[in-house]
N, C-alpha and C positions, 0 to 999 in steps of 0.2 A: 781720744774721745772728747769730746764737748757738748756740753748740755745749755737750753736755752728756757726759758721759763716761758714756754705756751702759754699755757693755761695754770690757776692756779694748780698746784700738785701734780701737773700735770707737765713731762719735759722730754725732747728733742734730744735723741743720744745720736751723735753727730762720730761716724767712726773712719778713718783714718786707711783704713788697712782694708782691703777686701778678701782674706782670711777671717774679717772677724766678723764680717757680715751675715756667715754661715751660721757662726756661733749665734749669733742675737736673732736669726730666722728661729732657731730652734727654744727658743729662753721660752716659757709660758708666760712670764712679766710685761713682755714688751709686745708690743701691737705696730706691726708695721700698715703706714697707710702712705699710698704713693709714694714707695721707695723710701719714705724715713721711717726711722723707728721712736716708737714712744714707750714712757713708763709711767704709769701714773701713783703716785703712794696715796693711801689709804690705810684705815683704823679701824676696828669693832672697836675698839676702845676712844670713850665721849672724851678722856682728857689726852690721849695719845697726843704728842706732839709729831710732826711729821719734820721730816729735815725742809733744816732754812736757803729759800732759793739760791742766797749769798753765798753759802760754803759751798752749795755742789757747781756754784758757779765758777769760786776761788779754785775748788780742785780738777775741774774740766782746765783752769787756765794753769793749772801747775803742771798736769797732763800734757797739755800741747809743748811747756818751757822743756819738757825732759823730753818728747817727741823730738821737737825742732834743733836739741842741741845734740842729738845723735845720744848721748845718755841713755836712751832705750837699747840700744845695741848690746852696751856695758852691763844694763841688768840683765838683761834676758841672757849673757854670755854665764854671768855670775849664778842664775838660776839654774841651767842645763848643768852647770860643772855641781853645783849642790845634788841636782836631781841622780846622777851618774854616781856622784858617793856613796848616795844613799842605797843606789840599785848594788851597787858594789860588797856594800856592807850587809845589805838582804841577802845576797848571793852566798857570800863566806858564813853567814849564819844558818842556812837553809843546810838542814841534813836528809843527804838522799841516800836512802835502804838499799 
């Protein structure tokens, strides 16, 4: 994903995968308009700070370096094997009558 500073508060989540396009169809945050999708942050609150364009700009481009170096493979492998433990560990704890 990568994000681009529209409008103020207002930004371009730019995604990678078209599995995850489905996901961000269904988000109520994001508004898609001609095929992209948008998010815009906002406050009830008059002193809220909103996030700085810089950092979600820094983490869209930390996003792409672990994208591009295949590193996403590695976590998502590491994530399933966690997920699987846990269903594992659910299963041996579950008592059935």
């Amino acid at each position: 994903m990568s994000l681009t500073c529209a409008q103020p508060d207002r930004y371009n989540v730019c995604v990678f995968h078209d599995a995850l396009k489905i996901n961000l169809a269904q988000d109520q945050y994001l508004h898609e308009d001609d095929g992209y999708f948008f998010v815009t942050f906002s406050s009830h609150e008059m002193n809220a700070r909103l996030p700085d364009c810089r950092l979600l700009t820094l983490h869209a481009v930390c996003a792409r370096v672990v994208l591009l170096s295949g590193a996403t493979l590695v976590i998502i492998k590491e994530l399933k094997e966690d997920i699987v433990d846990e269903l594992e560990e659910d299963i041996e704890e579950t008592i059935v009558l």
